[in-house]
N, C-alpha and C positions, 0 to 999 in steps of 0.2 A: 318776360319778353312777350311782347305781341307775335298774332301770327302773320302778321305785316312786318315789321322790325325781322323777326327771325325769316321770314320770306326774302328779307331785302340783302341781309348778312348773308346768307346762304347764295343768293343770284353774285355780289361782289366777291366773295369767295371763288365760286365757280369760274368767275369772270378773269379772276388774277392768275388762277391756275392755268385756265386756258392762253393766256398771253404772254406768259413765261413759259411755255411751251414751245420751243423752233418747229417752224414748218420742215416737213420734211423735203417739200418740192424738189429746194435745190438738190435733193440727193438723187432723187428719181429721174431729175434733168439733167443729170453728170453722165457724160462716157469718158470712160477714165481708159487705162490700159490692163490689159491680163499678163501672166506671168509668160506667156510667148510675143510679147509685145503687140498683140492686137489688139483693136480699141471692143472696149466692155460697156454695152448699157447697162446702167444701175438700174433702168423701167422696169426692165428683168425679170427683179425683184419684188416688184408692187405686187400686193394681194398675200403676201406671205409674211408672218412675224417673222422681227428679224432682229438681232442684233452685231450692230456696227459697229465695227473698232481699229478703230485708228491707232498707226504704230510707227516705229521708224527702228531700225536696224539698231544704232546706238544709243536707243534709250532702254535703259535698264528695267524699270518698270513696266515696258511693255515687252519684253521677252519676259517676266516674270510671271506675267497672265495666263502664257500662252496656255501651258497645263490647264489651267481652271477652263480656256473656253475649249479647249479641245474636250475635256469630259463636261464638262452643260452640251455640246454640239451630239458628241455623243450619247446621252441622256436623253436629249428632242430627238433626235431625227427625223425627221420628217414630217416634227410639228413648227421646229424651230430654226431658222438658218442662223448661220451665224457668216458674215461676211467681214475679212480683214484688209482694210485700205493700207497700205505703206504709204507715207511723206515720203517717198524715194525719185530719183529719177530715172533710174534704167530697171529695168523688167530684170537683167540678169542677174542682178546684187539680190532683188527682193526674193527672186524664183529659186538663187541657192539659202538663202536668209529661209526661207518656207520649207525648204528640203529638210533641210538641218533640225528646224524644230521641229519636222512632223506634221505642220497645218494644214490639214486634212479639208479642210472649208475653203468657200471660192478665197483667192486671197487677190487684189486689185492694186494697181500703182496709180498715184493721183499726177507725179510731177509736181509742176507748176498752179495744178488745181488745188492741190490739199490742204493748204492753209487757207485760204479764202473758201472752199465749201466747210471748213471746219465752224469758220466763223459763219456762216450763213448756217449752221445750224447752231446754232448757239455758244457754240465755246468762243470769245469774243480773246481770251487770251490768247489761244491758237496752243494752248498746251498738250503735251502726249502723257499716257495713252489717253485717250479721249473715245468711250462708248455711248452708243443710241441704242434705245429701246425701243423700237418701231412696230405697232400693232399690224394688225392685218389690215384695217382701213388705212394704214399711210399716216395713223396719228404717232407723233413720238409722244411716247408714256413716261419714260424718263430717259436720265443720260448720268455720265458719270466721267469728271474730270481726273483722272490719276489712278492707282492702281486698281482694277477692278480684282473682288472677293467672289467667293462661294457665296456666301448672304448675298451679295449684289445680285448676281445674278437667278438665284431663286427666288428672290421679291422679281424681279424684272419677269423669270416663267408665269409667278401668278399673273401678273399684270396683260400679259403679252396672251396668253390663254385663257384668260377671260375668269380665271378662278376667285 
């Protein structure tokens, strides 16, 4: 291959990657609610890796998570946040739902927003649990539809830390 041809592969590669990519805006430009029902800017958060994970009270697979992101949270500290949106509508369901499992990390209720910022960041099916992997510039590096793993999340540390 030429080094024009492999110049050109490599620029359309980069280009696909980046496109299939969700911006993170809409997440930065969300104020959702906190577990006392007060409203939460997500801006907050900009400048900090972070990963985002969307939940809901009766879905099985996202209580199944929880363990694994409570020890990645605790593993980072203080390189890593880790942030948990509920699809819920009252702050009181979610705030004993968080008690109960231990979730030790900011945990947010979206309402009426949660499906619709789901899809604005990329999960177009609006399925749970649904993670983001959000660098410290505000890039998402990756995302993950349905259970998240240990592996998951350790490819996401490299990523997210620059390793």
């Amino acid at each position: 291959m030429t080094k024009t041809l492999t110049a050109l592969v490599l620029a359309v590669a980069a280009a696909t990657c980046a496109a299939e990519a969700p911006s993170s805006a809409p997440l930065f430009a969300a104020t959702l609610r906190d577990l006392q029902d007060r409203p939460a800017a997500l801006s907050r958060y900009q400048g900090r890796p972070l990963v985002v994970n969307f939940w809901a009270r009766w879905c099985a697979p996202c209580r199944a998570e929880i363990p694994e992101l409570l020890r990645f949270r605790q593993a980072h500290k203080g390189k890593i946040e880790v942030i948990g949106i509920g699809i819920e509508d009252q702050a009181d369901a979610a705030r004993e739902f968080a008690r109960a499992n231990n979730m030790d990390y900011p945990v947010l209720v979206a309402g009426d927003q949660g499906i619709p910022l789901m899809q604005a960041l990329g999960n177009t099916r609006g399925g749970l649990p649904y993670t983001l992997f959000i660098d410290a510039r505000g890039q998402v590096v990756g995302s993950k539809l349905g259970l998240i793993r240990q592996a998951d999340l350790d490819a996401a540390a490299s990523r997210l830390l620059g390793r």
